[in-house]
N, C-alpha and C positions, 0 to 999 in steps of 0.2 A: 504494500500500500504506500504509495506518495504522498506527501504533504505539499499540500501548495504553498507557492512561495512568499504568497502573501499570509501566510500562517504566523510567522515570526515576526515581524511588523503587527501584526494584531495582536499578539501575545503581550510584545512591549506596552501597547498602548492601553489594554486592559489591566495591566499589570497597578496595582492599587501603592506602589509605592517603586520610586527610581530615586535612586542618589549615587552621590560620590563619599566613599572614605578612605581616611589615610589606612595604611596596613602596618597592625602591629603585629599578627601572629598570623604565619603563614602553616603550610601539612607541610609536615620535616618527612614523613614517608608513609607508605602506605601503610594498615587502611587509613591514618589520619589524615580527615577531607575539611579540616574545618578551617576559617579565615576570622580574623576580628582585626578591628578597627576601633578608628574614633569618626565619628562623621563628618565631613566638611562640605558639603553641598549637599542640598535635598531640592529635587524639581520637583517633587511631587511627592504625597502621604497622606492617599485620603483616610489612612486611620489615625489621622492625626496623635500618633503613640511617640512618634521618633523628634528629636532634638539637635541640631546642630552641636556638636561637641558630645554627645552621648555616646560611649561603646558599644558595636555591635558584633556580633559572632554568626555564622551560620556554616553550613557545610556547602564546598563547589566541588566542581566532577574537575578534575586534573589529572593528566597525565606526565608518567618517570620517561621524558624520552634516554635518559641518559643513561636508565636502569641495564646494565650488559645481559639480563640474561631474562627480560621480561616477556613473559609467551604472550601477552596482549601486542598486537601491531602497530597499536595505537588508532586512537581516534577516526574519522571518517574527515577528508579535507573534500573539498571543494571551493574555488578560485580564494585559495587561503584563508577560508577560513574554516574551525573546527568546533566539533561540539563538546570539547578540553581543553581548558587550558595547560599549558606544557608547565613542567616542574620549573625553566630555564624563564618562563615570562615572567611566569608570580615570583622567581625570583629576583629577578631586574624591575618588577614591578613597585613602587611607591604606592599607588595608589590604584582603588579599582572602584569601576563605576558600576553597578547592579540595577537589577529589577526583581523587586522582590515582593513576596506575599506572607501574609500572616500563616503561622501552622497552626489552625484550631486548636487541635488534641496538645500542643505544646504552649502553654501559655508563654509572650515576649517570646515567641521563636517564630523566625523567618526561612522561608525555602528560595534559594534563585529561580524564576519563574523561565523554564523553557532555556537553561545555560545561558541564559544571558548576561554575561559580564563582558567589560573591559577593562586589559590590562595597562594601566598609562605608567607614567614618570613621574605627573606634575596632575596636580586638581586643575577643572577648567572652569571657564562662569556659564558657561553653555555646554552641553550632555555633547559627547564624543559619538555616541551609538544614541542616537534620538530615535524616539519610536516609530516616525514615519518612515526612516530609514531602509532600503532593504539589504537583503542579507539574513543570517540564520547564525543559530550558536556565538560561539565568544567571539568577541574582537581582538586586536590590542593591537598598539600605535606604531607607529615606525623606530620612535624611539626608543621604546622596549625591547622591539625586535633588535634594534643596534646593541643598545645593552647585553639582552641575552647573549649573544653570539660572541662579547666578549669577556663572559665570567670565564673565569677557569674549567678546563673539562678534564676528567676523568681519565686517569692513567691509560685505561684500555682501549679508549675512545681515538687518542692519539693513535696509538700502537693496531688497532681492525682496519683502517685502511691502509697500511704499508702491507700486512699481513694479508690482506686479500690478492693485492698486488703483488705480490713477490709467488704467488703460488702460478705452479706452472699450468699452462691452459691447454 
């Protein structure tokens, strides 16, 4: 079954609460999915519950690309973008934009509605991923991506592409 592509723009726009916050605890590894913050931008909260400056926690779906020996493939891309964020964005990430909903059965707990986050650098005054927007799953900026790509990697990391190449064909 296909989702239309107008599904995730709808989801955003439905979505009863979107903001920006800074990141103060990010998933150090699996299964830990969880993120928290302090809040620095709110566009929108129609449960009028949340605060500028308030801490928030919730769990987001991310993927170890970096993991040597992980039998998930990873995520699903299409024209870059994914329904995970990678371990290397929310690493290099500062801050992340959300759409979220209240969890009934969990009083003060929020789910990200449909992976909709983005990973930035810097808080903005205007939403990065706006709901009319289209596209699907997480975003994140260019400047994260430059970030990412230049944390430190992994000994093995280094070392699997000489070793594919050096093997005889």
């Amino acid at each position: 079954m296909a989702i239309s592509p107008d599904y995730w723009p709808k989801a955003r726009t439905d979505a009863p609460i979107h903001l920006q916050l800074k990141l103060t605890k990010r998933p150090e590894a699996y299964p830990d999915h969880v993120v928290a913050g302090k809040i620095v931008r709110i566009f929108r909260d129609e449960t009028r519950r949340l605060r500028r400056g308030s801490r928030l926690s919730f769990t987001i779906h991310w993927f170890d690309e970096r993991a040597p020996r992980d039998p998930n493939p990873g995520p699903p891309i299409l024209e870059g973008q994914r329904f995970a964020l990678l371990s290397s964005w929310l690493e290099a990430a500062r801050y992340l934009e959300v759409y979220l909903a209240p969890v009934e059965s969990e009083p003060g707990g929020y789910d990200v509605v449909w992976d909709q986050a983005t990973a930035m650098r810097r808080a903005t005054s205007q939403p990065v991923n706006p709901a009319e927007a289209e596209g699907y799953g997480v975003f994140v900026t260019d400047e994260v991506r430059r970030h990412a790509a230049a944390l430190p990697q992994p000994w093995w990391r280094r070392w699997l592409p000489r070793a594919a190449k050096s093997e005889p064909s």
